[in-house]
C-alpha positions in Angstrom: -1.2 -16.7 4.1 -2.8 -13.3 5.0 -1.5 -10.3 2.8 -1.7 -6.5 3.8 -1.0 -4.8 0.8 0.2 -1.5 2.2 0.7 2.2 1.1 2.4 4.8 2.4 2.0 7.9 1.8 -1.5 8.7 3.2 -1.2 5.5 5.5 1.2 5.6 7.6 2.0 8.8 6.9 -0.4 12.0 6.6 -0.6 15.9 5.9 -1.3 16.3 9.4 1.6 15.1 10.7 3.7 16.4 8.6 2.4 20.2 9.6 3.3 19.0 13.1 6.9 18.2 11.8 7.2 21.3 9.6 6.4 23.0 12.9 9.6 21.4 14.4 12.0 22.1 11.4 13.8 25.5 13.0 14.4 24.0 16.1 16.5 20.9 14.3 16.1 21.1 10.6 18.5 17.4 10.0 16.0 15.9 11.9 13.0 17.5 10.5 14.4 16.8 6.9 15.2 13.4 7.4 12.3 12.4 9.2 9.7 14.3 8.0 7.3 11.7 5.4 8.7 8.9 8.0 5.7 6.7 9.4 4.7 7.7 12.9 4.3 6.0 15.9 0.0 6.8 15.8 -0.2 5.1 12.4 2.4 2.3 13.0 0.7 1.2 16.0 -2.8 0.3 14.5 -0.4 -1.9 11.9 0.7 -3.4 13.9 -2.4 -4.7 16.0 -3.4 -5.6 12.4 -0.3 -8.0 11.9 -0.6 -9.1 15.7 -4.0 -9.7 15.9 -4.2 -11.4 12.3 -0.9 -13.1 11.4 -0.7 -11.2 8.0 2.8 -10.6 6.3 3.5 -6.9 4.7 3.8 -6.4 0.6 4.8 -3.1 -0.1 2.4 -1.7 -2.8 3.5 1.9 -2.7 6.0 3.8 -4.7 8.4 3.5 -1.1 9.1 -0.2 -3.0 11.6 1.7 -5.3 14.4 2.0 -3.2 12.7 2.9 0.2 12.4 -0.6 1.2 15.5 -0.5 3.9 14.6 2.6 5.7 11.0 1.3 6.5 11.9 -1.9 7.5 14.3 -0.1 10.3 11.3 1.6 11.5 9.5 -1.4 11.4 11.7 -3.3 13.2 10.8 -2.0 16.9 7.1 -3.1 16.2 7.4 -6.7 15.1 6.8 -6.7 11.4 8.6 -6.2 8.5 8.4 -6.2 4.6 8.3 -9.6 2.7 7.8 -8.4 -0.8 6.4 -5.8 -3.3 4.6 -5.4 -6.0 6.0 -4.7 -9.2 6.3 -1.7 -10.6 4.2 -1.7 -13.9 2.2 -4.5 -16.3 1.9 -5.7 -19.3 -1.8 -5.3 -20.2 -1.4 -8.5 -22.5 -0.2 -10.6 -19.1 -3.4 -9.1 -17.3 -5.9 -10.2 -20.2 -4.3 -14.0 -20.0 -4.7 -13.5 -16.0 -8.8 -12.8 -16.7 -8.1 -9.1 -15.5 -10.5 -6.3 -17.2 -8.2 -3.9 -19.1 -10.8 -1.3 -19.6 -11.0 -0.7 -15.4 -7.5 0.1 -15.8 -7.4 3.7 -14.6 -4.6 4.9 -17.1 -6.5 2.9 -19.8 -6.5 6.3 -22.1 -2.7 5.7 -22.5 -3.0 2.1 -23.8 -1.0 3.1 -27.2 1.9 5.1 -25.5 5.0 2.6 -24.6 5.9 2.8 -21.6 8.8 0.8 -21.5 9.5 -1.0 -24.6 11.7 -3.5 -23.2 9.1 -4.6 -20.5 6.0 -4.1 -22.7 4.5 -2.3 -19.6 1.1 -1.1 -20.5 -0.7 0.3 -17.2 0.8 1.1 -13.8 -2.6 0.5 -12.2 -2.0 -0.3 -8.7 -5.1 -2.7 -8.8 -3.7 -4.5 -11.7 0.0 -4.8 -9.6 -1.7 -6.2 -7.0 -3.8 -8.4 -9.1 -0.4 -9.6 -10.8 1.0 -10.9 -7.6 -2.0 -12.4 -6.5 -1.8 -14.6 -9.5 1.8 -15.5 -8.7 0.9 -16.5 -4.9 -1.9 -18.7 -4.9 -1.2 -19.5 -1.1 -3.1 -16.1 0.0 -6.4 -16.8 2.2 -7.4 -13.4 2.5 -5.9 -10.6 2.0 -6.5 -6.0 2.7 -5.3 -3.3 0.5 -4.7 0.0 2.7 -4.4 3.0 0.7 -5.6 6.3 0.7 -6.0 6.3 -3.3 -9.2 4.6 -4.7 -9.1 5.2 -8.1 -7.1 2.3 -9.6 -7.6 -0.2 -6.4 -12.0 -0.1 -6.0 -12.9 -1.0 -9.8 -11.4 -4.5 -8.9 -11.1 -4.9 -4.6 -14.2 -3.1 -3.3 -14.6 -5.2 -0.5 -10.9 -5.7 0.3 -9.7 -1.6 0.1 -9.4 0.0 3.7 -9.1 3.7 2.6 -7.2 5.6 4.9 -7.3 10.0 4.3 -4.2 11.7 3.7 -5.1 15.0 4.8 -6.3 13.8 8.1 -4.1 10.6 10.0 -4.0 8.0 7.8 -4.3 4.6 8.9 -6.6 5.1 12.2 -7.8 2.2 15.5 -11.2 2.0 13.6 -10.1 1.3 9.8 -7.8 -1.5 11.6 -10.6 -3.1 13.2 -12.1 -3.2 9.3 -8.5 -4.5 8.2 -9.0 -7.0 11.2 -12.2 -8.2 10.1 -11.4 -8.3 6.0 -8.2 -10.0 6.9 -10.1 -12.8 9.5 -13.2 -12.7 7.1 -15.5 -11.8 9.4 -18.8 -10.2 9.5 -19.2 -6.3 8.9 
């Protein structure tokens, strides 16, 4: 299996565009305020060439996961693809140390004595160290790509596999899918 980790916010979505919508809202502010941090169709399309030119299934790794889940997959819909799973939401830094996993990379490391959540025992929410949780839990993936347009708590553990989109320009772009392409195919760069 072929796993696209995926973010939103910055990916699919991007300050950009959102000045475009903003630029809409007096004309119809129900649509601007429901539609507003939506993907877009020049983000969705690259994703979509990913998934269609790699087989790769969708595991929501942004904060969307928490409820959003729904409304993306509606938009989804009308390209093909959809959302199989999620990360979770937090980890035990005890569960990571059994896994082999490098506590100290863990970006909110400095808050290792805080609790969290005392009924969950979660430790970090390092998105590196979510992702690294369910890779331990699916040991069918081949290959897998992490688009996000955060690097601090994805690089220290998935250099080669992070596709960093930018936020304050259009997110996920035609030229970081061909890298997805080629980190998802494992082919040369």
């Amino acid at each position: 299996m072929k796993v696209i980790f995926l973010d939103i916010d910055g990916v699919l979505n991007s300050e950009n565009h959102a000045k475009e919508m903003f630029a809409l809202k007096d004309e119809n502010p129900q649509k601007f305020y429901n539609t507003w941090d939506l993907p877009y169709e020049g983000t969705l399309k690259p994703l979509q060439r990913i998934v269609e030119s790699t087989g790769a299934v969708i595991v929501l790794s942004s904060t969307w996961r928490l409820g959003r889940i729904p409304l993306l997959n509606k938009v989804f819909k009308p390209y093909g693809f959809q959302i199989i799973d999620r990360t979770c939401y937090g980890v035990s830094l005890k569960k990571l140390q059994e896994l082999g996993f490098d506590t100290d990379k863990c970006y909110d490391a400095q808050y290792r004595d805080f609790k969290f959540n005392n009924s969950c025992n979660i430790n970090t929410y390092d998105r590196g160290a979510e992702i690294m949780l369910w890779l331990s839990e699916h040991k069918d993936v081949e290959s897998f790509v992490i688009l996000d347009d955060d690097w601090l708590d994805i690089e220290p553990y998935y250099t080669k596999e992070h596709v960093q989109t930018d936020f304050y320009n259009w997110g996920l772009t035609e030229e970081l899918a061909d890298k997805a392409i080629k980190i998802l195919n494992k082919e040369e760069m």
